[in-house]
C-alpha positions as CSV (number, residue, x, y, z in Angstrom):
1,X,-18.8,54.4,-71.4
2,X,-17.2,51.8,-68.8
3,X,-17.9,54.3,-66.3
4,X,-21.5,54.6,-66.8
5,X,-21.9,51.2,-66.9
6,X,-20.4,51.0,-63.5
7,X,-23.1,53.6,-62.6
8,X,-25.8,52.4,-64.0
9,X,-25.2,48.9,-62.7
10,X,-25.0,50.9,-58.9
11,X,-28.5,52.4,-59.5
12,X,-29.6,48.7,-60.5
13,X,-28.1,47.3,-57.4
14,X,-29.8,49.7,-55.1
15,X,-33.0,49.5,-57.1
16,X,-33.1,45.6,-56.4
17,X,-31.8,46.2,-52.7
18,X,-35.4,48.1,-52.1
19,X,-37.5,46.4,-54.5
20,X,-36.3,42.6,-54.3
21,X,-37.1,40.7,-57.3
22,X,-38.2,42.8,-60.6
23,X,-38.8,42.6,-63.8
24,X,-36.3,44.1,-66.6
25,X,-39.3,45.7,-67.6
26,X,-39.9,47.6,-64.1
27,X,-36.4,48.5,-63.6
28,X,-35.5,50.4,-66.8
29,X,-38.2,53.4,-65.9
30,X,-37.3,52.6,-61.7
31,X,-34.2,53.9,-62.7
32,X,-34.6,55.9,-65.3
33,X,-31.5,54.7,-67.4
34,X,-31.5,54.4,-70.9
35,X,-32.1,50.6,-71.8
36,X,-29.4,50.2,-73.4
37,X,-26.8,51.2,-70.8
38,X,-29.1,48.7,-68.1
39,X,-28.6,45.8,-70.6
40,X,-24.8,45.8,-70.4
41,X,-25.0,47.0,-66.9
42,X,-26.8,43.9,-66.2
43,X,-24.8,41.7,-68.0
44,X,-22.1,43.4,-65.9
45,X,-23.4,42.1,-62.5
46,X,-24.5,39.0,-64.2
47,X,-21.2,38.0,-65.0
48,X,-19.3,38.9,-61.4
49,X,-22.1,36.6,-60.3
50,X,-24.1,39.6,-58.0
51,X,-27.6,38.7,-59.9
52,X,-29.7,35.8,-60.5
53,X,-31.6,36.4,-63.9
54,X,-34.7,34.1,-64.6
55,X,-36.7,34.1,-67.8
56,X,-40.4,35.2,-66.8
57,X,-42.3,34.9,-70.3
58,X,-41.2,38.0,-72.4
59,X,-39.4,39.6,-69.2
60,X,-36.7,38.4,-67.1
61,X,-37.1,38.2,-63.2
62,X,-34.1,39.9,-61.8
63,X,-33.0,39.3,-57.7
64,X,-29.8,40.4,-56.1
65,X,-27.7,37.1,-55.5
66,X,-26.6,37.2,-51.6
């Protein structure tokens, strides 16, 4: 499972890189991922500090920290 979450946080990463900013609720069908996995995923690259996360309403505005 630690494996795909390393995955899955890749496809995030390069999903931001082309996309900039996006919502949790346009990335989980950008990359096709089951929600699930992107959730901890996230949480992965949230906690090594590689993504700001911003709470947009309902959704969360996600941006690749430089």
């Amino acid at each position: 499972m630690i494996t795909e979450i390393g995955i899955v946080a890749g496809d995030i990463w390069h999903y931001l890189d082309e996309h900039k900013a996006s919502c949790l609720k346009d990335i989980i069908p950008g990359i096709g991922r089951e929600r699930n996995v992107v959730l901890m995923s996230l949480g992965w690259l949230a906690r090594e500090g590689h993504v700001i996360m911003e709470q947009e309403g309902d959704d969360y505005k996600i941006t690749l920290r430089f």
